[in-house]
N, C-alpha and C positions, 0 to 999 in steps of 0.2 A: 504494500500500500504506500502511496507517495503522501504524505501529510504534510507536504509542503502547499504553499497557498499556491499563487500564479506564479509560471516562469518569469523571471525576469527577462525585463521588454527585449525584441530583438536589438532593436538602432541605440544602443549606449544607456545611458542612465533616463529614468525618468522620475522627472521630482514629486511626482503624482505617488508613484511605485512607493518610492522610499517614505512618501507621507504616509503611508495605507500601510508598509511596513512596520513604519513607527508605532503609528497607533496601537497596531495588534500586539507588537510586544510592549509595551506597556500595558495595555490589559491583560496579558498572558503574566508577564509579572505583578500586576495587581495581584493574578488570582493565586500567585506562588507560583507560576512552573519553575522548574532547573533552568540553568544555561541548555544543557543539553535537548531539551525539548526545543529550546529557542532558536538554535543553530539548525535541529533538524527539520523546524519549519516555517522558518523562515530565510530569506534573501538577503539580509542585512547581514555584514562581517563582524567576526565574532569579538573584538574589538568594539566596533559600539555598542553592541551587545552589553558587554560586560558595564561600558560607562554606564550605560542607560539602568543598569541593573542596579550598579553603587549610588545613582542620581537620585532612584526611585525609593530604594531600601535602606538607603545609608551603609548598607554593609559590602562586600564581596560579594558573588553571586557561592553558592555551597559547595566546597568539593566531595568527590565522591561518587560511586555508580548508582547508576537509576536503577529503583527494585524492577528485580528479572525472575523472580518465583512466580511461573503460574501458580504455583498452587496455592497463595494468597487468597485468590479471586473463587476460589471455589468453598474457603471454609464457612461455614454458616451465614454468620454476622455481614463480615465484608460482601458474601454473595447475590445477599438481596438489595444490595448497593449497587456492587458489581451490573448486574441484572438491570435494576434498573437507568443506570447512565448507558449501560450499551444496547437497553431498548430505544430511548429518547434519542440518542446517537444515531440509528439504525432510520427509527422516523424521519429525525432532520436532512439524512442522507437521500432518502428514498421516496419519503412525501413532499419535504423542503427545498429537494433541488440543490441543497451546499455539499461541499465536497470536503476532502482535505481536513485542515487545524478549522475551519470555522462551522465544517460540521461537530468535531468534537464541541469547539468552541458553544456552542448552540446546546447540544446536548448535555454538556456542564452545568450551564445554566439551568436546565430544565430540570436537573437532578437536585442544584443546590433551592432549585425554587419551592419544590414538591418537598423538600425536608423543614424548608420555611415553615412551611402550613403546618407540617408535624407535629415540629418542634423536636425532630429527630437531628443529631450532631452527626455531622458529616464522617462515614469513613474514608472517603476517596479526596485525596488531592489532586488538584490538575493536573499533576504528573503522573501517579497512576491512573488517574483516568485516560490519560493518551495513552501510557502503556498497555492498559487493558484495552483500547481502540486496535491498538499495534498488533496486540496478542493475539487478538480474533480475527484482523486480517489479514492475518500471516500462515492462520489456520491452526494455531496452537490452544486456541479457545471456541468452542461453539457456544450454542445455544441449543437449550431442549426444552420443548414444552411438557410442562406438570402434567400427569395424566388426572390428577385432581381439581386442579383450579386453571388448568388450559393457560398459566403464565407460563412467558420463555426465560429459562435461568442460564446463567452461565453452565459449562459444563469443561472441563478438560477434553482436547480432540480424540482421546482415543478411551475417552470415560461412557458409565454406561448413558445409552440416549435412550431403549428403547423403555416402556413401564418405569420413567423416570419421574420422581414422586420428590417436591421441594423442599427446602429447608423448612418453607413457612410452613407448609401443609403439614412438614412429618420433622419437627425440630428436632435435634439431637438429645437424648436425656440430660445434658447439662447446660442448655441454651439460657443462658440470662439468668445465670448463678453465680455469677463471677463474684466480683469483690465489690464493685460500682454497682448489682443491684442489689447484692444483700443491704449496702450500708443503704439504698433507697428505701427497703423494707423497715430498718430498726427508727430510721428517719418518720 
């Protein structure tokens, strides 16, 4: 999958480009992405990059590898996360007509907006939600639908698909026992 926005224009630079570039990477840094996400989708050199990073942040941009465990995206909690940024993703692409970082871009939004109304706290960063974008069009991640509630979940590519039954529908015996909701219970 190429998650890069437009090629840069054929005839030289165009000041348009680099405006429409700017923009997005400041709202991709608004939203946290890495450098690394920035560089790979965007046309700007990784030099201003970085300025615009330290400009925006005050700090450095992070070092360090972008997480690469699919198997993240498929543990419970993260999954019905997972699930649904890369269903809204999947809309913005195919109903929306966007392609690329500003489909993710669109489907981000729509994830963090649907947790608004919750009041559910985000598990996905812009960063891994590009890399789970990444994951699934690379074929390293599907989607299966619940044979109970007819949603599409994340799935690992060579996990099972068919009489696939969801975290939500069929939770794990220790799903939302951790530490943050026992202390909600004694609260």
């Amino acid at each position: 999958m190429n998650l890069r926005t437009a090629a840069p224009p054929p005839s030289g630079k165009s000041v348009l480009h680099d405006v429409e570039q700017t923009q997005l990477a400041i709202e991709l840094i608004g939203l946290g992405a890495r450098l690394q996400v920035l560089e790979s989708a965007l046309t700007l050199p990784r030099g201003r990059l970085v300025r615009l990073y330290k400009e925006l942040r005050g700090v450095s941009p992070p070092k360090g590898m972008l997480p690469f465990s699919t198997d993240w995206f498929v543990r419970w909690r993260p999954n019905a996360h997972a699930s649904m940024l890369l269903n809204a993703y999947r809309f913005m692409r195919d109903a929306g007509g966007l392609a690329g970082i500003h489909a993710v871009l669109s489907g981000y939004r729509v994830y963090r907006e649907q947790l608004s109304v919750t009041g559910e706290t985000a598990e996905l960063s812009f960063t891994r939600a590009w890399t789970l974008v990444r994951f699934h069009e690379n074929g390293m991640l599907q989607l299966a639908r619940c044979r109970r509630c007819a949603g599409n979940y994340v799935v690992l590519a060579n996990g099972r698909r068919r009489h696939y039954v969801c975290g939500l529908c069929m939770p794990p015996a220790r799903a939302g026992k951790g530490r943050k909701a026992a202390a909600r219970t004694v609260a």
